[in-house]
C-alpha distance (Angstrom), angle and dihedral (degrees) to the residues before:
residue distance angle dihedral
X1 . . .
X2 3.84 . .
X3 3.52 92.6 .
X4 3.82 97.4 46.0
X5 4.11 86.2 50.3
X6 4.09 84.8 48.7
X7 3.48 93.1 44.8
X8 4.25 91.6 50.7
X9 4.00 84.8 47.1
X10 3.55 90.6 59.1
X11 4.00 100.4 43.3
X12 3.83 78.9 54.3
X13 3.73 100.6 49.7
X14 4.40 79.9 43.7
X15 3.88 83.4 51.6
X16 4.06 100.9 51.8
X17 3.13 90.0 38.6
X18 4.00 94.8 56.4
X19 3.87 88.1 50.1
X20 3.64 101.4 29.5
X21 3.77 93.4 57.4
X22 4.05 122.8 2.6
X23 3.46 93.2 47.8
X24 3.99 96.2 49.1
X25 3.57 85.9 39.1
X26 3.65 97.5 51.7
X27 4.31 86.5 44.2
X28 3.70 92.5 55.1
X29 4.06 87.5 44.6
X30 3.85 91.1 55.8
X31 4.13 95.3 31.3
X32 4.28 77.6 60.5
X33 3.71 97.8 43.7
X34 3.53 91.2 46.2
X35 3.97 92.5 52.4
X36 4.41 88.5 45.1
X37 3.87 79.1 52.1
X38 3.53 90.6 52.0
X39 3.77 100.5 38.1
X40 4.77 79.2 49.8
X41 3.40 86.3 55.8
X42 3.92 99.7 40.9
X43 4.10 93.9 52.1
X44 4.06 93.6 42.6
X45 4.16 79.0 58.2
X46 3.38 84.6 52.7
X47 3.68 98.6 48.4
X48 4.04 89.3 61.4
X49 3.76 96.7 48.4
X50 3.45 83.5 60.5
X51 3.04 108.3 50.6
X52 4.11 84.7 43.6
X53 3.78 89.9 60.0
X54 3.31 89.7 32.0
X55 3.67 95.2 68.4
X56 3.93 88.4 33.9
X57 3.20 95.0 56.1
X58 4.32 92.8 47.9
X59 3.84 91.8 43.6
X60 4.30 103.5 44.9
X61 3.96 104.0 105.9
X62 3.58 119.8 -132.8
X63 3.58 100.7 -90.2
X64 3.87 87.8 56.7
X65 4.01 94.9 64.5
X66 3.83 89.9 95.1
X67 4.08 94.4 51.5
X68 4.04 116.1 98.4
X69 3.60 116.8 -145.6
X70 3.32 118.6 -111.2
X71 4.08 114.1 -135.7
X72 3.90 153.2 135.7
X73 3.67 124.8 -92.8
X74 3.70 117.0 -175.7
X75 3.71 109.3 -139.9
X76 4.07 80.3 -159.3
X77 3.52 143.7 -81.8
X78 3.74 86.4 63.6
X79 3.52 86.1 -63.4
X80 4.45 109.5 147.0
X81 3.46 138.9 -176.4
X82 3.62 134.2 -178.5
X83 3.81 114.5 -97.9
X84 3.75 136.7 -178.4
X85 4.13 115.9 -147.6
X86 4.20 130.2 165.3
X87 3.45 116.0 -107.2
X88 3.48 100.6 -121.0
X89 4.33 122.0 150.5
X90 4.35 97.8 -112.3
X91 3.58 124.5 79.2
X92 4.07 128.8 171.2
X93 3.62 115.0 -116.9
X94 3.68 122.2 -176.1
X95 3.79 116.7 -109.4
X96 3.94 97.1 -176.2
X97 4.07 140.7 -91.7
X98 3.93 82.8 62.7
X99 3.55 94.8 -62.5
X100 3.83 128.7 136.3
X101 3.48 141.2 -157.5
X102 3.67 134.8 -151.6
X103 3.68 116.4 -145.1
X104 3.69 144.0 153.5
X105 3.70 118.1 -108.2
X106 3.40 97.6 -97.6
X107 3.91 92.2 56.3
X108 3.72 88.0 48.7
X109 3.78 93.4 57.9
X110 3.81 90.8 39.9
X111 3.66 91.7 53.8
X112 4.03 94.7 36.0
X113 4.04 82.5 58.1
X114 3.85 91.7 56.0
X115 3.62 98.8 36.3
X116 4.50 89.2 56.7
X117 3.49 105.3 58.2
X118 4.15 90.2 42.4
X119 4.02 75.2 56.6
X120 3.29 100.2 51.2
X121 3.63 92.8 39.9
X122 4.19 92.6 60.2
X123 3.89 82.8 40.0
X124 3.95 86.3 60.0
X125 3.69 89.1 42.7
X126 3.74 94.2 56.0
X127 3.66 92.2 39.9
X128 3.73 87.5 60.2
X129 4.05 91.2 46.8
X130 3.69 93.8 52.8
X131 3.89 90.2 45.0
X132 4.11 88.1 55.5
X133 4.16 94.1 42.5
X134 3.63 87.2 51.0
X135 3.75 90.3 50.5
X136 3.65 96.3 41.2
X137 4.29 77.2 49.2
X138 3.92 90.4 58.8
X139 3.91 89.2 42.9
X140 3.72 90.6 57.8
X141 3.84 91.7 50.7
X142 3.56 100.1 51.4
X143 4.05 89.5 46.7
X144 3.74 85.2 56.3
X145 3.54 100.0 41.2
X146 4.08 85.1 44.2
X147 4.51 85.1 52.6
X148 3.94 89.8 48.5
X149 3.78 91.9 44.2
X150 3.79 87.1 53.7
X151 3.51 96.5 45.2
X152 3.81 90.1 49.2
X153 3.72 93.3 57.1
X154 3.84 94.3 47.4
X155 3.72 94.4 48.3
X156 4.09 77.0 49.6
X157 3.91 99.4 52.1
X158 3.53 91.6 40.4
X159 3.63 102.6 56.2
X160 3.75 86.0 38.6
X161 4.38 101.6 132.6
X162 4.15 81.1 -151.7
């Protein structure tokens, strides 16, 4: 009987430990994936504006300096309103810890084509994570499937009437 109560410790201590930690681990893994994702998607956006004001900006005429752009900004949650902005060739891109930066459109694109594959190299990274918690998951399982199948076959044996 000792064992059997050691052996039930242990499937518990397997048990916590499968929901105390993998699973939050493997949450936080794909809650950060999920916001590189979102970040990949959010400076390929920005890319095309770019170039879009890019070329507006190249191709206004001279009399056209004066004339605001008319556009939608969404304040968030896919929530727009109508806006009016000069056309000039700077714009302030974000560069992390709440800082900004102003640059011209070239230096945006320059530094949106170094910032992408550094994103898609931490989205590898955490791809790779949640691939080994998930196995390290599955290993778990089968070690408490393997306990229980143990402890099922003792129990067996020992209330065997032969």
């Amino acid at each position: 009987m000792a064992t059997n109560a050691a052996i039930q410790r242990k499937v518990r201590e397997y048990e916590t430990f499968l929901n105390d930690r993998l699973r939050a681990d493997l949450q936080r893994a794909w809650s950060e994936r999920d916001r590189i994702f979102s970040e990949i998607a959010e400076y390929e956006r920005l890319r095309v504006t770019l170039n879009t004001l890019d070329e507006l900006y190249k191709n206004r005429k001279e009399t056209d300096v004066d004339e605001p752009l008319n556009t939608q900004i969404d304040l968030g949650c896919s929530f727009f309103v109508q806006a009016e902005c000069t056309v000039n060739n700077r714009i302030f891109i974000s560069i992390g810890f709440g800082l900004f930066c102003e640059l011209t459109y070239d230096e945006g694109k320059a530094y949106i084509d170094k910032k992408l594959p550094y994103l898609h190299e931490q989205e590898g990274e955490l791809s790779k994570k949640i691939a080994h918690i998930k196995a390290n998951i599955k290993l778990v399982l089968e070690a408490l499937k393997e306990i229980q199948t143990i402890e099922e076959k003792k129990s067996e044996t020992s209330f065997s009437p032969f």
